[in-house]
C-alpha positions in Angstrom: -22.2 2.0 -51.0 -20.1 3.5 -48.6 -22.6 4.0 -45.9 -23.9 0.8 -46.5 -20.1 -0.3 -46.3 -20.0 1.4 -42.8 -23.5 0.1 -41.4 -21.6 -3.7 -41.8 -18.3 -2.6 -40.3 -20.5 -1.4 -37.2 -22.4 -4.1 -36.7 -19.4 -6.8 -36.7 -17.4 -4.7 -34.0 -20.2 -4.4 -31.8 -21.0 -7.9 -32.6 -17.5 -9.0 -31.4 -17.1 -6.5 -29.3 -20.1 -7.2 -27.2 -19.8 -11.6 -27.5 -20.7 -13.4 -24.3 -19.1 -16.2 -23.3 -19.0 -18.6 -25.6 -17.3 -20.7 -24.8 -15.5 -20.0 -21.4 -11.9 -19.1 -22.4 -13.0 -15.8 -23.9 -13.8 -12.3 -22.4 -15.1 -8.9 -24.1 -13.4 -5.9 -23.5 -15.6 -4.9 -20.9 -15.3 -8.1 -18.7 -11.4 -7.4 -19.2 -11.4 -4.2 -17.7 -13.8 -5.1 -14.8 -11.2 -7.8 -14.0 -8.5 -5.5 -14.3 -10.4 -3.2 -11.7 -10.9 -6.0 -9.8 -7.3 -7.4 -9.1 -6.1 -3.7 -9.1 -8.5 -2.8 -6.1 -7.4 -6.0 -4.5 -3.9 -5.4 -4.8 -4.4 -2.2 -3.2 -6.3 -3.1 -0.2 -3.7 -6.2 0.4 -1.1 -3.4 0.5 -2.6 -0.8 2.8 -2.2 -4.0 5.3 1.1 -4.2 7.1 0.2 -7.8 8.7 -0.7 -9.3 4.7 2.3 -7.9 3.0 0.5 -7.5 -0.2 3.5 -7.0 -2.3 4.8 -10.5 -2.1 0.6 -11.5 -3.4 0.2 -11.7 -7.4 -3.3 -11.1 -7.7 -5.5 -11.9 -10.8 -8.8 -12.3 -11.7 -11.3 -13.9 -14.4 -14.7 -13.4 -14.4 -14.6 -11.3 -11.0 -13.1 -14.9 -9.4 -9.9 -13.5 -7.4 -6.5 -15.9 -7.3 -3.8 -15.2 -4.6 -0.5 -16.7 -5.2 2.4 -15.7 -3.4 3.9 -16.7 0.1 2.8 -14.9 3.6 4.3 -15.1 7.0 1.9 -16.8 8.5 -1.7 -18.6 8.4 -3.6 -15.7 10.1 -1.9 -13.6 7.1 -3.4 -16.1 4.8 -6.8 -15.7 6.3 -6.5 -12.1 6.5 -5.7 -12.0 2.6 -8.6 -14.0 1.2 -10.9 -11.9 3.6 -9.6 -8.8 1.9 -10.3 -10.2 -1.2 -13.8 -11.7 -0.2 -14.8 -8.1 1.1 -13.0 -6.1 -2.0 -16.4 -5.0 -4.4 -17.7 -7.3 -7.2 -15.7 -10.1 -6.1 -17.6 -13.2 -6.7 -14.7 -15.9 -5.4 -11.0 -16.5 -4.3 -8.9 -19.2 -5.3 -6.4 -19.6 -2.4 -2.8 -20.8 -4.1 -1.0 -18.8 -0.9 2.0 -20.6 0.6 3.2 -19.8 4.3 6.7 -19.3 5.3 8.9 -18.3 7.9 
């Protein structure tokens, strides 16, 4: 009973815990980290660049699809940032939500 007990409890979490997408608004554990990794990494590489000023850039990502919102000084900053973000690893987009000011 009990190992039979066990053998269904393992199936549902690795069931659940290895679900595609379904329908698009959901992600496995897995694709949360890699998205984590991926904004993390972008972050990073937006900070190590003093003409970006990757502090004032909230990065996120879904799906390895990178959003920058935030404000930069100029538009050659804004190019520079989505170029960061095109050339950081497993990034498969960027949606540019950057703003310039002065």
């Amino acid at each position: 009973m009990i190992r039979t007990l066990s053998l269904v409890m393992l199936c549902l979490i690795a069931n659940f815990g290895c679900q595609s997408y379904v329908d698009g608004s959901t992600r496995t554990a897995g694709e949360f980290a890699d998205d984590a990794q991926i904004a993390a990494m972008v972050k990073l590489n937006l900070w190590d660049d003093p003409e970006v000023k990757g502090w004032q850039i909230k990065v996120s990502s879904v799906r390895a699809i990178v959003t920058l919102e935030g404000r930069v000084p100029s538009e050659y900053a804004r190019d520079k940032a989505i170029r960061i973000a095109k050339e950081t690893g497993s990034v498969v987009g960027v949606e540019d939500r950057l703003s310039i000011v002065n």
